[in-house]
C-alpha positions in Angstrom: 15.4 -2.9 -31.9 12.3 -3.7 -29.0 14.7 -4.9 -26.2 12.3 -5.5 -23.1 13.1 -9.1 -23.9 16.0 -8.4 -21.7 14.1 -7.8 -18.9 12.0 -9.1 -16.2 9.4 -7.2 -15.0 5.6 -8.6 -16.2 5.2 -5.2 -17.6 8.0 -4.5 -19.8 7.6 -8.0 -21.0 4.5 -7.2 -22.5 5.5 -4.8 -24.7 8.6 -7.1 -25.7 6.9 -8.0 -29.1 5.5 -4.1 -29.9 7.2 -2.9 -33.2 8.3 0.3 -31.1 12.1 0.3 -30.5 11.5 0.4 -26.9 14.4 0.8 -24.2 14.6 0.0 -20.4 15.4 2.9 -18.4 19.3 2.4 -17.8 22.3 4.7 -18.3 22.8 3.2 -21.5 19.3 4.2 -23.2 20.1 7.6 -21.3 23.4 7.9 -23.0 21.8 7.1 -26.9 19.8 10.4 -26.4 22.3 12.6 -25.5 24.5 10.8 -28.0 22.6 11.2 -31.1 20.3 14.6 -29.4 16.8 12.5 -29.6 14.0 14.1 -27.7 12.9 11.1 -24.8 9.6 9.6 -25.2 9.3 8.1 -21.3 6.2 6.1 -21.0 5.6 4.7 -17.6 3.2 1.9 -16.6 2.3 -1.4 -14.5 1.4 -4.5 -15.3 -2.4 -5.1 -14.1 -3.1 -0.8 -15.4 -6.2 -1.3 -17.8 -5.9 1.8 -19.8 -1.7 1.1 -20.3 -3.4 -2.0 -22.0 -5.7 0.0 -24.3 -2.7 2.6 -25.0 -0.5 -0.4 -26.6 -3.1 -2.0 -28.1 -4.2 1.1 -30.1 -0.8 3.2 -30.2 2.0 1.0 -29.7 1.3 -2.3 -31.5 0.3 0.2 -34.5 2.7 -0.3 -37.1 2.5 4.0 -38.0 3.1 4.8 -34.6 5.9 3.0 -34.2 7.3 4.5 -37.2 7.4 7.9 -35.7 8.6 6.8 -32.3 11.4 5.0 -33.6 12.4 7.8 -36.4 12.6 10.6 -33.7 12.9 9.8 -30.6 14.2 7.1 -27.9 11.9 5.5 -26.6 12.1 4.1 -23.2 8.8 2.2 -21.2 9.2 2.2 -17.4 7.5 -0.1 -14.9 6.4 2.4 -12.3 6.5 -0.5 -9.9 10.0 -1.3 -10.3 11.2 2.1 -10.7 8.9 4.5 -8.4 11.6 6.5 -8.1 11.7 7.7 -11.8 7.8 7.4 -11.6 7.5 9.9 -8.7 9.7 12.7 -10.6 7.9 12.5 -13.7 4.5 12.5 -12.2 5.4 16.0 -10.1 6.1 17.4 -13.7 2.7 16.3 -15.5 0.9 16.8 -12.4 2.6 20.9 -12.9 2.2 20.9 -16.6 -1.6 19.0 -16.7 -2.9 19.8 -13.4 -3.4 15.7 -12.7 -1.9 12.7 -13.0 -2.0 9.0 -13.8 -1.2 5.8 -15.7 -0.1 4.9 -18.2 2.0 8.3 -17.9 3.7 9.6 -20.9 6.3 12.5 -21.3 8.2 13.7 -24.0 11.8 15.1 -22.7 15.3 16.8 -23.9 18.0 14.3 -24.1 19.0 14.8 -21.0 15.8 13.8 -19.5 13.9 17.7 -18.4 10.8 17.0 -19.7 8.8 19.4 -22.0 5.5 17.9 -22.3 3.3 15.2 -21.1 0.1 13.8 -20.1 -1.8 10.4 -19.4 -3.7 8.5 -21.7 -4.0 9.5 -25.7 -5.6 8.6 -28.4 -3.7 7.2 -31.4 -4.3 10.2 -33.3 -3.3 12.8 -30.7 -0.9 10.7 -30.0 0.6 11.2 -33.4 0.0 14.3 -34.3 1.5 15.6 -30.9 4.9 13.8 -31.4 5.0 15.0 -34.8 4.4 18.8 -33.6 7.4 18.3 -30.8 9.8 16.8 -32.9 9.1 20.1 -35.6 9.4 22.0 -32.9 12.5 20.7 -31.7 14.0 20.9 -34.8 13.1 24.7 -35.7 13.1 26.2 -32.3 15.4 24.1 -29.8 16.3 27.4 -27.6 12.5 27.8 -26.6 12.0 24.2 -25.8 15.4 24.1 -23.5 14.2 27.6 -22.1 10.8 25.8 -21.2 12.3 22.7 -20.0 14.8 24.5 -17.6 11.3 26.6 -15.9 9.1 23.2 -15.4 12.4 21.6 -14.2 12.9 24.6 -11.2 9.5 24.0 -10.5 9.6 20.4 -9.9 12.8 20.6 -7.7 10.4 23.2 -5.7 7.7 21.1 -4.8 7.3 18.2 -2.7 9.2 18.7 0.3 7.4 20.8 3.1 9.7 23.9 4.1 8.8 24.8 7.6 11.4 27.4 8.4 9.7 27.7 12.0 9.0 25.0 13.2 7.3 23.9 16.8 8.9 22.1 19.4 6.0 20.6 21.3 3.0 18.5 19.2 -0.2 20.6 19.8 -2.9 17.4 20.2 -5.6 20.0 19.6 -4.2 20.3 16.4 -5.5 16.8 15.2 -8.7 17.6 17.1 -9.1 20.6 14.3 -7.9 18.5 11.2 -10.4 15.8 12.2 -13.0 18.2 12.5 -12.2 19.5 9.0 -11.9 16.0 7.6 -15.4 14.6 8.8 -16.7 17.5 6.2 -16.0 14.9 3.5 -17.3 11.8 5.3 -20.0 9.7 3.1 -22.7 8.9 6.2 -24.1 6.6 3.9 -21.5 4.2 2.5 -18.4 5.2 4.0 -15.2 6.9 2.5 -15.1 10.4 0.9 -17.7 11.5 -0.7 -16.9 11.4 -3.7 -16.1 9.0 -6.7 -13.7 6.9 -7.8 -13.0 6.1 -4.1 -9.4 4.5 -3.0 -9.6 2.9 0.0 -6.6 4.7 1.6 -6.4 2.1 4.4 -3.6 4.2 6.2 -6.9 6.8 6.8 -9.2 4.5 8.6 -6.5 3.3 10.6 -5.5 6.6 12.0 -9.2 7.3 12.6 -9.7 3.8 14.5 -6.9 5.0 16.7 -8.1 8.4 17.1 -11.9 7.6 17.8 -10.6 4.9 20.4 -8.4 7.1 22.0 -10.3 10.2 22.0 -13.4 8.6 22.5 -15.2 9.9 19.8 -18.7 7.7 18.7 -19.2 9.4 15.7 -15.9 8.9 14.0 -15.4 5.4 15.1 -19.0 4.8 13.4 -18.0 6.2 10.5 -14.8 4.0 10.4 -17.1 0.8 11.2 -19.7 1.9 8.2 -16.7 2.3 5.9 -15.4 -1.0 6.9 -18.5 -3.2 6.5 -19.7 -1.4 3.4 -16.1 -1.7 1.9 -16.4 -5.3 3.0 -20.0 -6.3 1.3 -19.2 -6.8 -1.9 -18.0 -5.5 -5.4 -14.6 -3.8 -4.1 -14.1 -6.9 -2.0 -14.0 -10.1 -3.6 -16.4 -12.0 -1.9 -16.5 -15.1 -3.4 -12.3 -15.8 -3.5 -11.2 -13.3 -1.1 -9.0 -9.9 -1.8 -10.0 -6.3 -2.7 -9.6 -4.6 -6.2 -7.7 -1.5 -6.1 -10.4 1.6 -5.6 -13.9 1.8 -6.2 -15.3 3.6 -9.7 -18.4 4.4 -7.8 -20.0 5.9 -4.4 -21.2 2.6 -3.0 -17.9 0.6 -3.4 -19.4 -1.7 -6.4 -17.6 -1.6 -9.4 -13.6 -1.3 -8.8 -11.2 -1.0 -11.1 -10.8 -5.0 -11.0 -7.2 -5.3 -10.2 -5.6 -7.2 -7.0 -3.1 -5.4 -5.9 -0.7 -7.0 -3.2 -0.1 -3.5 -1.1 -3.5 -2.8 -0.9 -4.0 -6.3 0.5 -1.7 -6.3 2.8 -2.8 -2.6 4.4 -6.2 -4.2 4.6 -5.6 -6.8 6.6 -4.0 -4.9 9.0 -7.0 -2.4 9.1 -9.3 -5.2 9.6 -7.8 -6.9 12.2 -7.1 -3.9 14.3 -11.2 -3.3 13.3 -11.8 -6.8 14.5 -9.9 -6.5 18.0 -11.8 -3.4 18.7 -15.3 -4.8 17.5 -15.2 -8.6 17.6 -17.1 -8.0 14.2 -17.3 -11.6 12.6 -17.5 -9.8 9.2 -14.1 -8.3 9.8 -12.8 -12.0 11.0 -14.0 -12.8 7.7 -12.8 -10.4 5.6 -9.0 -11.1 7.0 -9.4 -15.0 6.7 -10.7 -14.8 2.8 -8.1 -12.4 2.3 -4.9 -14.4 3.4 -6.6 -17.2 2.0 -7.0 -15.8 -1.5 -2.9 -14.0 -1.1 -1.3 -17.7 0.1 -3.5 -19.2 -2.6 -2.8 -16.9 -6.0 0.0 -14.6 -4.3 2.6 -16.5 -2.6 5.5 -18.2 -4.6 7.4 -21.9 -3.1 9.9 -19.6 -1.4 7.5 -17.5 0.8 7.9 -13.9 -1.3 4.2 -12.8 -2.3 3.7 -11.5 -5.9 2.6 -8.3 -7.5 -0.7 -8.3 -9.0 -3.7 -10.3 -10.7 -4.5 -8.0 -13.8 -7.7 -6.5 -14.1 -8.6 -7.6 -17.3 -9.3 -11.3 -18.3 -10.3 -13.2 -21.5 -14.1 -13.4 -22.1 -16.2 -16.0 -23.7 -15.2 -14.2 -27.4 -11.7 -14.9 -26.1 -10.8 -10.7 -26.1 -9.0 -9.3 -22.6 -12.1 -7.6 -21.1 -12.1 -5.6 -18.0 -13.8 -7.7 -14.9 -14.6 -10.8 -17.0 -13.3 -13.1 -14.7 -15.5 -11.2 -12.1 -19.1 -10.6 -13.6 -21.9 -12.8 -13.9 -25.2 -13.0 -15.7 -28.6 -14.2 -14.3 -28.5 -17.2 -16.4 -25.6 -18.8 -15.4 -26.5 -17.9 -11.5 -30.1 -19.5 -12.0 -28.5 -22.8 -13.4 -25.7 -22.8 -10.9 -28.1 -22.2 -7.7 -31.1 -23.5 -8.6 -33.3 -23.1 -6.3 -31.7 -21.0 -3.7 -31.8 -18.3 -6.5 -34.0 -15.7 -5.1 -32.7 -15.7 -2.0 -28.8 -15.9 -2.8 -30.5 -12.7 -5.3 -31.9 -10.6 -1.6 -28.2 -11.2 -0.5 -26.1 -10.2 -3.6 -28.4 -7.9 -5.1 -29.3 -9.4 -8.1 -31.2 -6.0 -8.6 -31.1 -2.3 -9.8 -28.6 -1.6 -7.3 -26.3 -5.0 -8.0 -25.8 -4.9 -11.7 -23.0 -3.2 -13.3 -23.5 -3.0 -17.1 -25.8 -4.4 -19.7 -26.9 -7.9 -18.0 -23.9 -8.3 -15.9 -24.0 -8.4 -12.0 -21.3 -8.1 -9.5 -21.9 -9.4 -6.7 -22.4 -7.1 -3.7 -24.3 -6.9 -0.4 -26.9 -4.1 0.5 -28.3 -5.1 3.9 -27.2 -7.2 6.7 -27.7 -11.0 6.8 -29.6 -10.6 10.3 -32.0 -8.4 8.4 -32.5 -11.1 5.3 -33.0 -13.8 7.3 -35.3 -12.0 9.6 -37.9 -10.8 6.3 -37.4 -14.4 4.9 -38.4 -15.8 8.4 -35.3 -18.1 9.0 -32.7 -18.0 11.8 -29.4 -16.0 10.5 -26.9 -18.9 11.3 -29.1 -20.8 8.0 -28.7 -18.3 6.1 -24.6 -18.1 6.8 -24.5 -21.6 6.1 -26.3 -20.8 2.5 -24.0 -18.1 2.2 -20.7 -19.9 2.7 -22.4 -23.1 0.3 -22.9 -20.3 -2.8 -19.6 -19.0 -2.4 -18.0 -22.9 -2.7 -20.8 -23.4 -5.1 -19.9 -19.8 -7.2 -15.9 -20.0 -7.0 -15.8 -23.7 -8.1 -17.6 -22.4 -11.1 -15.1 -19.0 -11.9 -12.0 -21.3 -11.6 -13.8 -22.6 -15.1 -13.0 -19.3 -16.7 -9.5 -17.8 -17.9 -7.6 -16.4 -14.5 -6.4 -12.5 -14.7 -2.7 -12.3 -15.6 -0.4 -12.3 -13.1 2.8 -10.1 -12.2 5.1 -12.4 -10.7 7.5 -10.0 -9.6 8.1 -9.7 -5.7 9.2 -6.3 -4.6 10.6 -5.9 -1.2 8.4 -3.0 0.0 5.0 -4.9 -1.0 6.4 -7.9 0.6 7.1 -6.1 4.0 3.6 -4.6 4.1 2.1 -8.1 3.6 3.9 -9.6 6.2 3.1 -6.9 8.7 -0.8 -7.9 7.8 -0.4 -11.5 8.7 1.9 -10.5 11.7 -1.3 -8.3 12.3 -4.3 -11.1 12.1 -1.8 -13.7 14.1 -2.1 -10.6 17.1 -5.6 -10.7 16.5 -7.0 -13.8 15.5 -4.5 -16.4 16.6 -4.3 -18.1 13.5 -0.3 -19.8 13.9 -0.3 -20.3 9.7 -0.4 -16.5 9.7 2.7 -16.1 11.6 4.2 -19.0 10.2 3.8 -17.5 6.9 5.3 -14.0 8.0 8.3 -15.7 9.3 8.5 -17.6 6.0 8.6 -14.1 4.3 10.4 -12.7 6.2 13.7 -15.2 5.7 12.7 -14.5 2.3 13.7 -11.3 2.1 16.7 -11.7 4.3 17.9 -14.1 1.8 17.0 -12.8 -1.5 17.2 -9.0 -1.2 19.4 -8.3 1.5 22.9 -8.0 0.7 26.2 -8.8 2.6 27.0 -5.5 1.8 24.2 -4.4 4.0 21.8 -3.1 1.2 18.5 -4.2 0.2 17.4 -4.4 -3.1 13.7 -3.6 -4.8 13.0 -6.5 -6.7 13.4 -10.1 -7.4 12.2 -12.7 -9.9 13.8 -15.7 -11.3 16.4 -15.9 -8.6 17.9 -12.2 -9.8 17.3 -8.8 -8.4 18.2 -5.7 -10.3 17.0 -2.4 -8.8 19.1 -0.7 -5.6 16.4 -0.5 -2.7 14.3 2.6 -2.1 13.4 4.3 1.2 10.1 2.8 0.8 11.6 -1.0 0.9 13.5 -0.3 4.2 10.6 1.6 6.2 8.4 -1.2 5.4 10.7 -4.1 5.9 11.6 -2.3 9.5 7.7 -2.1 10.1 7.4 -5.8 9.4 10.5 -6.5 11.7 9.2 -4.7 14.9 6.1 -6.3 13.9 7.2 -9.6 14.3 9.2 -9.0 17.3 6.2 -7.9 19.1 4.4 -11.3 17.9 7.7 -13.5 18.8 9.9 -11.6 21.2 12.5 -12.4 19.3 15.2 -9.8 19.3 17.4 -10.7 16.6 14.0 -8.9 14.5 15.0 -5.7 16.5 18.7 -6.3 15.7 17.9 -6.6 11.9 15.8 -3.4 12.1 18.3 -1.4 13.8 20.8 -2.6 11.6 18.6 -1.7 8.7 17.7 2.2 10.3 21.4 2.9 10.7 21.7 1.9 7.0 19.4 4.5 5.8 20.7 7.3 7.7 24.2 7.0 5.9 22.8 6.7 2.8 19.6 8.3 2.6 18.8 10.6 5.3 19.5 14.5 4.3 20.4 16.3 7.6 20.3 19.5 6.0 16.5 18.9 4.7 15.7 16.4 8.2 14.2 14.0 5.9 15.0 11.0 4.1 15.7 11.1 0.5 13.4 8.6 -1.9 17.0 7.2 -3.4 20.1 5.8 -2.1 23.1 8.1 -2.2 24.6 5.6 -4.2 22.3 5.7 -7.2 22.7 7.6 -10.1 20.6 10.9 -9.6 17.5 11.9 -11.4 16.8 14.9 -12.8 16.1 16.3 -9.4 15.9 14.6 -5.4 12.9 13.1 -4.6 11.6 13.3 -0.7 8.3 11.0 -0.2 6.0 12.9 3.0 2.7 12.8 1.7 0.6 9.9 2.8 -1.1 8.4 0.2 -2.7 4.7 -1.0 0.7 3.7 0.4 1.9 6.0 3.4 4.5 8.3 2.7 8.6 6.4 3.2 9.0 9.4 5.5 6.2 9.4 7.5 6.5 5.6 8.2 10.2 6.0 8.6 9.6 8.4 11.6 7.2 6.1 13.6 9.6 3.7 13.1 12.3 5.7 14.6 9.9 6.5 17.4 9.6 3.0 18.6 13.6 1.6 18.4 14.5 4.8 20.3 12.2 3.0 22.9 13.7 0.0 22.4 17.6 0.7 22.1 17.1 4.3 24.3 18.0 5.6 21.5 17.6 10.1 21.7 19.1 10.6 18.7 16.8 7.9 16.4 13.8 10.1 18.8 15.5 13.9 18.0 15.1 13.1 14.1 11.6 11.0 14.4 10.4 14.5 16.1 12.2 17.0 14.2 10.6 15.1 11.0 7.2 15.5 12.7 7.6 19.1 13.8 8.5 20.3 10.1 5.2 18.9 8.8 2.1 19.0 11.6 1.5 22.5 11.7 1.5 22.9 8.4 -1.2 20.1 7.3 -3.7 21.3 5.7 -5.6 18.2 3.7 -5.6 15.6 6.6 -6.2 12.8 4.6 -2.5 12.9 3.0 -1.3 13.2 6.3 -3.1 10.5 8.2 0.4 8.5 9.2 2.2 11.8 10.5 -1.2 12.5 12.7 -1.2 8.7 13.6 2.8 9.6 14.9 1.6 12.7 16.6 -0.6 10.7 18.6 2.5 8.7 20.3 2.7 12.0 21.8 -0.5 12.7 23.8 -1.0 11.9 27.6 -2.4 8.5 27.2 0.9 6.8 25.3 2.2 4.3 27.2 5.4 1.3 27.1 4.7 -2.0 28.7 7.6 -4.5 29.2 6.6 -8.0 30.4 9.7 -9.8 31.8 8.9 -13.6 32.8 9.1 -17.0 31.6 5.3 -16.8 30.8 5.9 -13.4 28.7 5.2 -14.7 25.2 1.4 -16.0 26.7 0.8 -12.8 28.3 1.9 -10.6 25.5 -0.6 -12.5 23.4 -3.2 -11.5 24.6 -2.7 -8.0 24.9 -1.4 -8.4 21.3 -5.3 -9.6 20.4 -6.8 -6.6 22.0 -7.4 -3.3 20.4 -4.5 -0.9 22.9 -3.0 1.3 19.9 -1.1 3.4 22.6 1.2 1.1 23.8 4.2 -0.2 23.3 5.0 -3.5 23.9 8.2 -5.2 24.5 8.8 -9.0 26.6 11.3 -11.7 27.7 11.4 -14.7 29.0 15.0 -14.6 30.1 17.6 -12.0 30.6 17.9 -9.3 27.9 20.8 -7.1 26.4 17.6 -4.9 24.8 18.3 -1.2 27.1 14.8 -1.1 27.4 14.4 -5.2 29.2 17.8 -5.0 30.4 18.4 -5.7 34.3 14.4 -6.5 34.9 14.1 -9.7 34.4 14.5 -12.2 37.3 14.2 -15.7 38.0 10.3 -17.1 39.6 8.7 -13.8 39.2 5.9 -12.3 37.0 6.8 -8.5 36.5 5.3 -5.8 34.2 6.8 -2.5 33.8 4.3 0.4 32.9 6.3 3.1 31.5 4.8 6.7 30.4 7.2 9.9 29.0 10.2 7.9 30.2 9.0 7.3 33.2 8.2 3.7 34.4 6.5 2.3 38.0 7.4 0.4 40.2 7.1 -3.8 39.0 3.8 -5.3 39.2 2.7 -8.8 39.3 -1.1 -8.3 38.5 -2.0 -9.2 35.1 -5.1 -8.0 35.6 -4.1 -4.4 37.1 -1.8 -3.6 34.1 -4.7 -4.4 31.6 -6.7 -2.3 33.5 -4.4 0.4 33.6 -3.8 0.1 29.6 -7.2 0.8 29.1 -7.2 4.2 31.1 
């Protein structure tokens, strides 16, 4: 019997009503294989994935197929989102077996869960035919499939995890001089990202090379950053008309994404943007954040203040069939009718064009040249021409909310949640906006009530008042970011206390001493088929990597040497040996804490929230910032604060002068 009915997740509720005896991954469904010696069938997805929906469709809500599955094998689907743990180990082993990866995933394994063969996406037929020839196989020749099993499973234990059996002791600056060299080799100079197609967006990326161009002062790679940003930003990837981005790009120019919202992508975004914005005072980038957090409260965020998964990608059409981008595309028709006529000129701005349309007669919407330089060839003043644009938009999204909405996936995991509230902590620093913070605060209680335990635990997941899944490194790294984040927005230090409380958590249960890094799982999880350590940076960055620059702060904070021996042993073991710099953009962003021109700032008066404000809504990446308005128990406030007086303390390598009253003098100082 199909019993995903059981369940929660959006995903696994899908294929509820498939005729395919499907199983969630528990010990339970584990146990059946190895009880009655069934090969696995693990097939791993998420809910918005538009090729897991074309895999059910024509494989798994076929009758014939679900014959075979159900004859030979357990079968057991997996929400990747829910369970990235189990996701991560059985990528490692198609990414060894196929050379390259991605969803929906499917493996075929021994009953004890070392997998023998797998791939991506198949065709019914090869789907068929190649279950058929494994279960044969299985049957006639067990000894050579265990023998092969027992290679590919020494090999996944073997990768991952960077071995650095010499590692430095000092962080070599010039090091990320000579990565970033390497890396600007792959810069698109004419649309921004890599060149190369699909693109992600890999926010993590542009905001390690924000910091670096700032802080080495180089031109060239802070224009590349700004061209990625606005070109990223015009359309197509970027939701324009209702705010939000899709997940990556299927072409050079950042057009046609795959059309999914995804709430971690969002969420990263925002912070890029609004560390953009307090560099450049760009009003695109104002806008960008605004539509964003507009379009997450809007579609995203639930009455208790968690934020959901995902909008789908695909939506019904006018024939009433899921389609990929429906909800998205338009036809010049409909536009004609619906702008009348300010047609041709909403056309020069959208590119309804060559370079605009997408496939047959649909267009998605997407800008190719700036609105100064519209309004100047149409001869009227850009602020018109602003106004127009913001009227079409009103005009265009009235009209889409007429159309069947993507599905959503109402699940709220922890680690998601935590990176969105860190972007609305972010575009309160730099905007000002008080709804933003007010809606971080709200998420944040959130989480403290619904997936932190008394037992001091978090957990993964909620929905519908339960949570089910044991939290992942990934959900504490994130949820400390968000913490500090907020403390520097509030300078509330009960936000510190909570992350602390959260770091010293982790190291009992998931930090491996021997290997100096912290385990994906929980030591009090049931183990997969091998330890999983998370370093590479990726559209998410790395558990680890984030981890470390967390440590790196509270040791500020709390004076805290050992928190700052692991957050630099963790370092040491992977700079030198980085090789492709952009899966390593959060660890270079950590090495940079280290140069010359890192700084700490405390601001001790009753004024301090005011003052921190406004170095909060300025682009200093190399500071750390801590404030109180009274006296403080913090190590790093405690004893300089005192009654009547303005006092900043400028620290550098441990190091701080004397007090100084001058608001003015410390900015400049900052800036050096």
């Amino acid at each position: 019997m199909n019993e995903l009915n059981l369940e929660t997740s959006p995903y696994l509720l899908q294929h509820a009503n498939n005729p395919v005896h499907w199983k969630a991954w528990n010990p339970k469904s584990l146990a059946a294989a190895k009880e009655n010696n069934k090969l696995i069938i693990i097939s791993i997805g998420y809910s918005a994935c538009h090729w897991c929906h074309v895999m059910e469709h024509e494989s798994f809500e076929d009758a014939a197929v679900a014959q075979i599955m159900n004859a030979h094998f357990i079968a057991i689907k997996v929400d990747r989102e829910e369970r990235p743990d189990v996701d991560a180990v059985y990528m490692k082993a198609v990414q060894i077996m196929t050379g390259s990866g991605g969803w929906p995933l499917n493996l075929v394994t021994l009953p004890d869960g070392r997998p023998v063969w797998g791939g991506t996406y198949f065709k019914k037929k090869e789907w068929i035919q190649t279950l058929e020839q494994l279960q044969e196989f299985y049957q006639s020749h067990p000894e050579k499939m265990i023998d092969y099993a027992e290679k590919l499973h020494q090999g996944i234990q073997a990768t991952g995890l960077i071995q650095n059996e010499e590692p430095e002791t000092e962080v070599n600056q010039n090091i990320l001089k000579l990565l970033v060299e390497k890396w600007k080799k792959s810069f698109d100079l004419e649309f921004g990202g890599m060149a190369r197609a699909p693109k992600f967006m890999m926010p993590n990326n542009y905001q390690f090379l924000l910091r670096y161009g700032y802080q080495k002062q180089d031109e060239k790679v802070l224009d590349f950053v700004n061209l990625t940003l606005t070109k990223m930003a015009y359309g197509g990837l970027f939701d324009t008309i209702d705010g939000g981005f899709s997940r990556y790009s299927v072409d050079m120019k950042w057009h046609i994404p795959h059309f999914e919202k995804m709430l971690y992508d969002n969420g990263q975004l925002v912070s890029l943007y609004s560390d953009a914005y307090k560099l450049t005072k760009n009003p695109l980038y104002k806008e960008v954040i605004e539509k964003t957090l507009r379009f997450v409260e809007r579609e995203l965020m639930n009455s208790e203040g968690g934020f959901y998964s995902a909008l789908d990608a695909d939506s019904l059409n006018s024939d009433n069939d899921l389609q990929e981008g429906a909800f998205y595309a338009w036809k010049i028709p409909e536009l004609k009718v619906i702008l009348k006529k300010d047609f041709n000129l909403f056309g020069q701005v959208f590119s309804c064009n060559a370079f605009g349309v997408w496939e047959g007669e649909k267009y998605v919407l997407i800008q190719n040249q700036t609105l100064d330089s519209i309004a100047a060839q149409n001869n009227i003043p850009v602020s018109e021409l602003r106004t127009k644009k913001i009227f079409w938009e009103n005009l265009l999204y009235n009209e889409r909310e007429k159309r069947p909405k993507p599905r959503l996936d109402d699940k709220c995991l922890t680690s998601w949640n935590a990176i969105m509230l860190k972007g609305n902590v972010d575009a309160y620093k730099a905007l000002g906006n008080q709804k933003y913070l007010d809606n971080a605060q709200q998420n944040a209680l959130f989480i403290i009530k619904n997936l932190w335990s008394t037992e001091g635990n978090l957990f993964h997941n909620y929905k519908n008042g339960k949570t089910t899944i044991n939290g992942y490194m990934e959900d504490y790294c994130f949820v400390i970011a968000a913490f500090i984040s907020l403390y520097e927005a509030t300078l509330n230090e009960k936000w510190l206390q909570d992350s602390k409380q959260l770091v010293d958590y982790s190291l009992k249960h998931f930090y491996d001493d021997k290997k100096s890094f912290f385990a994906f799982t929980s030591n009090l999880d049931e183990a997969l088929i091998t330890s999983h350590y998370e370093t590479e940076d990726n559209v998410i960055p790395a558990s680890n990597s984030v981890m470390a620059k967390n440590l790196f702060q509270l040791s500020i904070y709390f004076n805290n040497s050992y928190y700052e021996k692991i957050s630099h042993q963790m370092l040491m073991a992977v700079l030198p040996g980085i090789d492709h710099p952009s899966a390593f953009s959060n660890w270079m962003d950590l090495a940079l804490n280290y140069s010359e021109q890192n700084k700490e700032l405390a601001v001790c008066c009753e004024d301090a929230l005011t003052y921190c404000a406004k170095i909060n809504s300025q682009y200093i990446p190399n500071v750390i910032l801590a404030g109180t308005q009274k006296e403080s128990t913090l190590p790093f406030l405690n004893s300089r604060y005192h009654d009547q007086e303005t006092l900043f303390y400028l620290c550098k390598n441990k190091t701080c002068l004397m007090p100084n009253t001058d608001y003015q003098q410390i900015i400049n100082d900052l800036m050096k």
